[in-house]
OpenMM code with the backbone's topology and positions (N, CA, C; nanometers):
from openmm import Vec3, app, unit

residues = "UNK UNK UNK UNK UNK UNK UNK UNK UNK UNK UNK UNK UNK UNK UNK UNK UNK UNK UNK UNK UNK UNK UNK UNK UNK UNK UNK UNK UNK UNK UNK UNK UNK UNK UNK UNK UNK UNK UNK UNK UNK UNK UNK UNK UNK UNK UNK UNK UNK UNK UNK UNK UNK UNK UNK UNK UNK UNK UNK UNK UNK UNK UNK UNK UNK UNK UNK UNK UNK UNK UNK UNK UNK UNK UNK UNK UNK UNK UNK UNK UNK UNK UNK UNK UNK UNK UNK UNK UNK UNK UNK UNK UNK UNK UNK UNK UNK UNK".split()
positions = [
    Vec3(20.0396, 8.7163, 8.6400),
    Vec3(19.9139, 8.7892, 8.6462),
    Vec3(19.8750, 8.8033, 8.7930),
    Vec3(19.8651, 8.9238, 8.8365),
    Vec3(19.8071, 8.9458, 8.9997),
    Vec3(19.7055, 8.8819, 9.0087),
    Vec3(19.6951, 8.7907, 9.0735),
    Vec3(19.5435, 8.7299, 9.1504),
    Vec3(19.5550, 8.5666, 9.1133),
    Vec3(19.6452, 8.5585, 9.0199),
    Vec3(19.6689, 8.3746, 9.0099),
    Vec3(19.8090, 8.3583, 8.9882),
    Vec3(19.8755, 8.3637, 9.1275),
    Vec3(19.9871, 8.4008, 9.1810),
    Vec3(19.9765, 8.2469, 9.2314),
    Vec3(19.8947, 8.1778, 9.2748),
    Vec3(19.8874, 8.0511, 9.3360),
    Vec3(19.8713, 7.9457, 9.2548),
    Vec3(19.8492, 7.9801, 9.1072),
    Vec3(19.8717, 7.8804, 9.0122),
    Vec3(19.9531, 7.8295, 8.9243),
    Vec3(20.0624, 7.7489, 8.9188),
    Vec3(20.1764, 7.7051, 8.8135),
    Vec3(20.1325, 7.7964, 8.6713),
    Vec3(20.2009, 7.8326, 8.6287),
    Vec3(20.2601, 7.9130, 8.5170),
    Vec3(20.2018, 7.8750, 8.3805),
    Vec3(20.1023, 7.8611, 8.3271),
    Vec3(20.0439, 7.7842, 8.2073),
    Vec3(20.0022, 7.7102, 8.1766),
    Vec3(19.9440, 7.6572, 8.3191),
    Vec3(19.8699, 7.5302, 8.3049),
    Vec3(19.7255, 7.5569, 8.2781),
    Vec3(19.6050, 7.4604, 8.2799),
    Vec3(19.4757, 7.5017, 8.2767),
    Vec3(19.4385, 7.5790, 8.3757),
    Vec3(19.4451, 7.5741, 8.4761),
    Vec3(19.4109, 7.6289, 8.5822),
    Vec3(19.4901, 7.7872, 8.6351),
    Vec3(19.6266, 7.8056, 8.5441),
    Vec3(19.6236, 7.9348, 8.5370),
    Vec3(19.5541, 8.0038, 8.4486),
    Vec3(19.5485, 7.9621, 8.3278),
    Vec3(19.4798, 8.0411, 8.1958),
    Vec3(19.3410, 8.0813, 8.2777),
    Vec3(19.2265, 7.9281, 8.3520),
    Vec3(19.1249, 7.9752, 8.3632),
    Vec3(19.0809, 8.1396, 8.4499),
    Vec3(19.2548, 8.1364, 8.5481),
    Vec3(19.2172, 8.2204, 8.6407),
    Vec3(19.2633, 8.3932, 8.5404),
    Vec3(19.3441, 8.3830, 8.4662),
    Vec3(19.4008, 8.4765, 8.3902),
    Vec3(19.2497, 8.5349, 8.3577),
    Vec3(19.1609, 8.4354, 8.2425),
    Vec3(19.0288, 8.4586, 8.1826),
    Vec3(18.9795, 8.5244, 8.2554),
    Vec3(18.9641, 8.4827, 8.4115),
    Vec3(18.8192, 8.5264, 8.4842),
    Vec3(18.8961, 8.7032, 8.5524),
    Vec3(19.0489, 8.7067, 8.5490),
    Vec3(19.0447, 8.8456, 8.5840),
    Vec3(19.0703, 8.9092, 8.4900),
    Vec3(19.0950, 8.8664, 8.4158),
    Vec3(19.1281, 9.0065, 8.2788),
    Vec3(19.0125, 9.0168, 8.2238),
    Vec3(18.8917, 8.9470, 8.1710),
    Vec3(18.7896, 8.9688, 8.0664),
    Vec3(18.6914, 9.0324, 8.1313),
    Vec3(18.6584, 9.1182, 8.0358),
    Vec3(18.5633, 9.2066, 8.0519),
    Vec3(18.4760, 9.2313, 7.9811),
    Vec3(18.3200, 9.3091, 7.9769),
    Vec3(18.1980, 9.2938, 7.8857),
    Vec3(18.2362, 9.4471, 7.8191),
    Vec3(18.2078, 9.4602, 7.7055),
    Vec3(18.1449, 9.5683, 7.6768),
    Vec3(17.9848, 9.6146, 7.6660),
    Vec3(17.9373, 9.5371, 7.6938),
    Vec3(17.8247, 9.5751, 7.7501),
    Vec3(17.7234, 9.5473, 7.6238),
    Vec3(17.7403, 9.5736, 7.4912),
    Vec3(17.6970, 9.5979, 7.3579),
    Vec3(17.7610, 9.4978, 7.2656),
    Vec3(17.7634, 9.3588, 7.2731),
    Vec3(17.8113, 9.2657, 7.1972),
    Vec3(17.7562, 9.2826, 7.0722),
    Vec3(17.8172, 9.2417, 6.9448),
    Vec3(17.7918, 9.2470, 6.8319),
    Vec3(17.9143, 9.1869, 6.6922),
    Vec3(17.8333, 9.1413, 6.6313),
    Vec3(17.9027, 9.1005, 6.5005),
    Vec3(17.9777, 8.9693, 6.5577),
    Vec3(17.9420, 8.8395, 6.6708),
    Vec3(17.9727, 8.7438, 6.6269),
    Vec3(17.9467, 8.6171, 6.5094),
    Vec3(17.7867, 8.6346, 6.4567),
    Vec3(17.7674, 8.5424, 6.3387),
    Vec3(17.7705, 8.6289, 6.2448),
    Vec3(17.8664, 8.6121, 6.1679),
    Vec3(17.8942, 8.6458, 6.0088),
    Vec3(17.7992, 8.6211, 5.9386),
    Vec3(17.7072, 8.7445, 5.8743),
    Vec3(17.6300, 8.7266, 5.7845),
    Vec3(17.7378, 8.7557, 5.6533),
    Vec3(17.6897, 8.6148, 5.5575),
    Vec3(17.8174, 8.6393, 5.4529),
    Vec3(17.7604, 8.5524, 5.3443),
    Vec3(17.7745, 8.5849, 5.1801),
    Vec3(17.7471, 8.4933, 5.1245),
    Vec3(17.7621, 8.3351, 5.1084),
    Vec3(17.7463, 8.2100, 5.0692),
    Vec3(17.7418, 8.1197, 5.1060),
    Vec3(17.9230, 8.0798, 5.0248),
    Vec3(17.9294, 8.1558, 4.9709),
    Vec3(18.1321, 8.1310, 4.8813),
    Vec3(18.2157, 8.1747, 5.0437),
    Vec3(18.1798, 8.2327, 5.1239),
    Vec3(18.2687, 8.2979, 5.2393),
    Vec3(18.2484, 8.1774, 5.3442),
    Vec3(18.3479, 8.1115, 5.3413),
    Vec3(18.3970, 7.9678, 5.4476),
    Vec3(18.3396, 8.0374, 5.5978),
    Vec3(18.3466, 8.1602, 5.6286),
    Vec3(18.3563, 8.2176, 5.7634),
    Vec3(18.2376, 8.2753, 5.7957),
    Vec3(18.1087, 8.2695, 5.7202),
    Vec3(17.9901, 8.3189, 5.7197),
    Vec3(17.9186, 8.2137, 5.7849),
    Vec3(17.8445, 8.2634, 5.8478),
    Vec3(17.7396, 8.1425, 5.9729),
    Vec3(17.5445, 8.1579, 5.9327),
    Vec3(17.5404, 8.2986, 5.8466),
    Vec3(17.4457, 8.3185, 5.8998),
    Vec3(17.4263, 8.3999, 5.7209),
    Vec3(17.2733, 8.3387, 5.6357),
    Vec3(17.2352, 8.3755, 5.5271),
    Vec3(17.1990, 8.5273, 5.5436),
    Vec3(17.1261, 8.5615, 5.3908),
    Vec3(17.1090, 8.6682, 5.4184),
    Vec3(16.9242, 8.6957, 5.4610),
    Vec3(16.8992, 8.5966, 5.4697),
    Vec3(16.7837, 8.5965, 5.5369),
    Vec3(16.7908, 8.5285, 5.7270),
    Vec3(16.8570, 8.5994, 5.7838),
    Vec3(16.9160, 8.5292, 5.9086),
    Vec3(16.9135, 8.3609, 5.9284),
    Vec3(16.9431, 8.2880, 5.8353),
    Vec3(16.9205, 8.1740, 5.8573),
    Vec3(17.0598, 8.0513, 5.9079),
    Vec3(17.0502, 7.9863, 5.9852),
    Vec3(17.1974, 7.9535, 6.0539),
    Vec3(17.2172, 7.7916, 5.9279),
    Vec3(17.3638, 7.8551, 5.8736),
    Vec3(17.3882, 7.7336, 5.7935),
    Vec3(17.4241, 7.6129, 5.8775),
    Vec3(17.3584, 7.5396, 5.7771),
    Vec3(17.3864, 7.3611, 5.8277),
    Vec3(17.3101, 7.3485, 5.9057),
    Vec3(17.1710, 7.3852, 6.0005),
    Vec3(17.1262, 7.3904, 6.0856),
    Vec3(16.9784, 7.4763, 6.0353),
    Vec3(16.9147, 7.3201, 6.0286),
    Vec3(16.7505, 7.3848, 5.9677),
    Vec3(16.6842, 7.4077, 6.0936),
    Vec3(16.5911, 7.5235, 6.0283),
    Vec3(16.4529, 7.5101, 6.1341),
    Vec3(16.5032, 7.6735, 6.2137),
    Vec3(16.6719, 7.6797, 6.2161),
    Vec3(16.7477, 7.8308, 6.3385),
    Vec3(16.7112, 7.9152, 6.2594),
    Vec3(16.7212, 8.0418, 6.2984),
    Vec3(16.7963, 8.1638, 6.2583),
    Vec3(16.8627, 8.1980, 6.3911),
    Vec3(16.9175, 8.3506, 6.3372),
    Vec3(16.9800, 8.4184, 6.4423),
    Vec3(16.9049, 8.5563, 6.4251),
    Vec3(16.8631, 8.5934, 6.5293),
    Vec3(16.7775, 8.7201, 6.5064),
    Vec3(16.8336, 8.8598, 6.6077),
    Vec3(16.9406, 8.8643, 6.6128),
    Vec3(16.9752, 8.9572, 6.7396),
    Vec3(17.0342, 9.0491, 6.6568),
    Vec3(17.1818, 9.1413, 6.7603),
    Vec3(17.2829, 9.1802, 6.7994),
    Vec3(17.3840, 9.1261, 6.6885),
    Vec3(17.4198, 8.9969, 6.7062),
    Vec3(17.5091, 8.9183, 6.6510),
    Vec3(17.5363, 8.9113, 6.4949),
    Vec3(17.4379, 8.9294, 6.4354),
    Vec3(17.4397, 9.0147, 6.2723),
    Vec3(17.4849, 9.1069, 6.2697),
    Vec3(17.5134, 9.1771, 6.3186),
    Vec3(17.5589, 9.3207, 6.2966),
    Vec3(17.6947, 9.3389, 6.2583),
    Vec3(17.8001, 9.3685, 6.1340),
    Vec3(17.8904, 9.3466, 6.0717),
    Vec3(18.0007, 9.4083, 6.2198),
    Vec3(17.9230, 9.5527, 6.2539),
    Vec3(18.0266, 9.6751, 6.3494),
    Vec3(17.9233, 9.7232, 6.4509),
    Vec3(17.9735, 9.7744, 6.5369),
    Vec3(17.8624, 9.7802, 6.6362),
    Vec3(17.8536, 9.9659, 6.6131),
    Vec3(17.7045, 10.0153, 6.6423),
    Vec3(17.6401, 10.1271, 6.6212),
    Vec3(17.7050, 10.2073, 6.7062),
    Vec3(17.7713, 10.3722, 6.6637),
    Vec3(17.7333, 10.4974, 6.7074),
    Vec3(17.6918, 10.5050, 6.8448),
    Vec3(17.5518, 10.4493, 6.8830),
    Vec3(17.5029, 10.4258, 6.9628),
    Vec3(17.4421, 10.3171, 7.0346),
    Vec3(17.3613, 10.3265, 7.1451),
    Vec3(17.2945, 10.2105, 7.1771),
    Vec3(17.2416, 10.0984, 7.0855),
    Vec3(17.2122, 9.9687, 7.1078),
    Vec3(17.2376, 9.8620, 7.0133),
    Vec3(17.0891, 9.8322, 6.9676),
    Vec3(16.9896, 9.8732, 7.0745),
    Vec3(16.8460, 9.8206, 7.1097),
    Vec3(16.8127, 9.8806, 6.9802),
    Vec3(16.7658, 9.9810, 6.9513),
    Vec3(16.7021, 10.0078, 6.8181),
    Vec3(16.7421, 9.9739, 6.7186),
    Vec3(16.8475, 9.9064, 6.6821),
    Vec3(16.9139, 9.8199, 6.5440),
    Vec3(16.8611, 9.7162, 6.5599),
    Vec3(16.8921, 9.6077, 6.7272),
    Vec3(16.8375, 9.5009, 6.7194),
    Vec3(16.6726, 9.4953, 6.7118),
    Vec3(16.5859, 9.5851, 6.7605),
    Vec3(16.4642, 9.5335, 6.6834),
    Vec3(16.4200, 9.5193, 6.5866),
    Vec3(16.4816, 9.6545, 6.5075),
    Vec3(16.5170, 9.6411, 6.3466),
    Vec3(16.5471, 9.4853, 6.2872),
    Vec3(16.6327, 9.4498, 6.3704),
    Vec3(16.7023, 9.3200, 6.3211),
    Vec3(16.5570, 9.1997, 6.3513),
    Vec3(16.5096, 9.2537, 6.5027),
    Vec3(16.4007, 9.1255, 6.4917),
    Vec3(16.2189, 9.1553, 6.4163),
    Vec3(16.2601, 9.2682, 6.3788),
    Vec3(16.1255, 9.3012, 6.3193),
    Vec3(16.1707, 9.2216, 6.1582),
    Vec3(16.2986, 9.2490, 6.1207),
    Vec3(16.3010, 9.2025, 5.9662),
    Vec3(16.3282, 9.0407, 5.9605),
    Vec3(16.3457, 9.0050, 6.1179),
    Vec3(16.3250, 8.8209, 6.0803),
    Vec3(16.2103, 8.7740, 6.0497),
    Vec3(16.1254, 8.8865, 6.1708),
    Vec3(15.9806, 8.8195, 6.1874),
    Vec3(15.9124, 8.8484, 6.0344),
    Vec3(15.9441, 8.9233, 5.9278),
    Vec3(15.8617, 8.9624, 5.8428),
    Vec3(15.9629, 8.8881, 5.7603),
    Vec3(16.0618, 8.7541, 5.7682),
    Vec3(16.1292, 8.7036, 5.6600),
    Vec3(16.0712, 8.5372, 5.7633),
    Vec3(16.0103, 8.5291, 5.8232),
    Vec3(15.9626, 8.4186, 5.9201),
    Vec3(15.8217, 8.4134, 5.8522),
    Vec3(15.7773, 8.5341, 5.8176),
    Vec3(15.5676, 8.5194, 5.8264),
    Vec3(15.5926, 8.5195, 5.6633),
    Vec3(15.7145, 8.5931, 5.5778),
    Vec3(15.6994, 8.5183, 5.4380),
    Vec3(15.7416, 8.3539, 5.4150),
    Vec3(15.8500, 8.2910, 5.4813),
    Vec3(15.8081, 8.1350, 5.4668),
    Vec3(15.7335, 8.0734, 5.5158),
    Vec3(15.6386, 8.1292, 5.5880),
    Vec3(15.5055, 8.0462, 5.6146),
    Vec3(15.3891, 8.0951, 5.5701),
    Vec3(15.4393, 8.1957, 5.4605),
    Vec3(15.3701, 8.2212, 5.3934),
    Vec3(15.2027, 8.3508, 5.4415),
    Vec3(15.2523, 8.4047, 5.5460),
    Vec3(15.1213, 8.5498, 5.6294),
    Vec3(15.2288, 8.6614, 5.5314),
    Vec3(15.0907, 8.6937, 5.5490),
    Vec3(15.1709, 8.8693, 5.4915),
    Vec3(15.2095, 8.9594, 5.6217),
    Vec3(15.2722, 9.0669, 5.5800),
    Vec3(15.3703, 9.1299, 5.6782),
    Vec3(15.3147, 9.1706, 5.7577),
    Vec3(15.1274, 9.2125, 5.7377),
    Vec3(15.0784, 9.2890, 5.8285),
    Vec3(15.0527, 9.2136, 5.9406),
    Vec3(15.0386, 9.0829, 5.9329),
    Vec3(14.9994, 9.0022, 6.0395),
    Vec3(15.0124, 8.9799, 6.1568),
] * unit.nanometer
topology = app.Topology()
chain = topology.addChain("A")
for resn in residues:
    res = topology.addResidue(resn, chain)
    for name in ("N", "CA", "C"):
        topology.addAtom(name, app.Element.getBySymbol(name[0]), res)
């Protein structure tokens, strides 16, 4: 790999340098917590954004999102945090208008 030319061949310290020049952002992350029924071993996240095994979380972003949008991500994700906050104010019991 050009640029970790000075590091032995597969060690930790090449991989780390491999990582830091090859990876790149797309800018629009999405669909790392699996929203999935609770039978799917690979699901992280209910269908009320709630993070299994782990009371008290949710996940309210980006990261729900099965595929990432057409377009820009921002208007899905508020979508996404407007429908926590109105699945947040029903277990504590406010109504939606609140």
């Amino acid at each position: 790999m050009l640029g970790c030319e000075n590091w032995v061949l597969f060690t930790d310290a090449y991989w780390e340098c491999y990582v830091r020049h090859l990876l790149t952002s797309f800018w629009h992350p999405v669909g790392t917590c699996k929203m999935a029924p609770a039978t799917d071993p690979l699901g992280v996240v209910t269908h009320r954004l709630r993070l299994r095994g782990v009371s008290g979380v949710r996940v309210v972003d980006a990261s729900v999102m099965p595929q990432i949008t057409t377009g820009n991500t921002m208007a899905t994700t508020v979508m996404i945090g407007e429908r926590g906050a109105d699945f947040i104010k029903e277990d504590w019991g406010y109504p939606h208008d609140a």
